[in-house]
N, C-alpha and C positions, 0 to 999 in steps of 0.2 A: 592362854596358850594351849593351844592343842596336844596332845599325845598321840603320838603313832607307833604302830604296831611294828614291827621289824618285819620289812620282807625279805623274800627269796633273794638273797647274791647268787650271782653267777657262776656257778663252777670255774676254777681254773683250771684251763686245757693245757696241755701239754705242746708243742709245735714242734716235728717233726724235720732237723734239718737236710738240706739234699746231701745226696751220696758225693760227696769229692771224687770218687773212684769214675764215677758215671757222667754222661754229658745231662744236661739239663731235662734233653727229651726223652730219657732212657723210659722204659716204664718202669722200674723205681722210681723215680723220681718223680714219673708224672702222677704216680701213685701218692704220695708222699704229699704233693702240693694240693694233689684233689684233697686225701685229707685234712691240711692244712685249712684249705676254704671252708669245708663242711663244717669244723669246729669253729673257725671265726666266725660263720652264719648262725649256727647256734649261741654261740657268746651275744651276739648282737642281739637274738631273741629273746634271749634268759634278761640283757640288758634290759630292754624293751618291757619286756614283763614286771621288774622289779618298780622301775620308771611307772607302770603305768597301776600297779599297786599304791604305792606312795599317791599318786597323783589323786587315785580313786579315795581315800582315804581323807585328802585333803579338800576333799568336794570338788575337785576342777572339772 
């Protein structure tokens, strides 16, 4: 059995809800959602990164 070394988890981001006060398209809100994506892009690469440590580790 192999030993692996513990990698990098993913930061947990935060997710920034819309303004109730505002319509959707406000720029609040489109603000808001732009950041929303930017952190799920990043989660996805930190995912991505940890996944492919692990992997590297494993010889794959």
């Amino acid at each position: 059995m192999q030993t692996l070394k513990k990698c990098p988890r993913p930061k947990v981001y935060e997710y920034r809800t819309l303004n109730p006060a505002e319509h959707v398209g406000s720029p609040d809100n489109i603000e808001r959602l732009t950041g929303n994506v930017n952190s799920l892009d990043s989660y996805s690469r930190e995912q991505s990164a940890t996944i492919d440590c692990y992997e590297a580790q494993a010889g794959k």
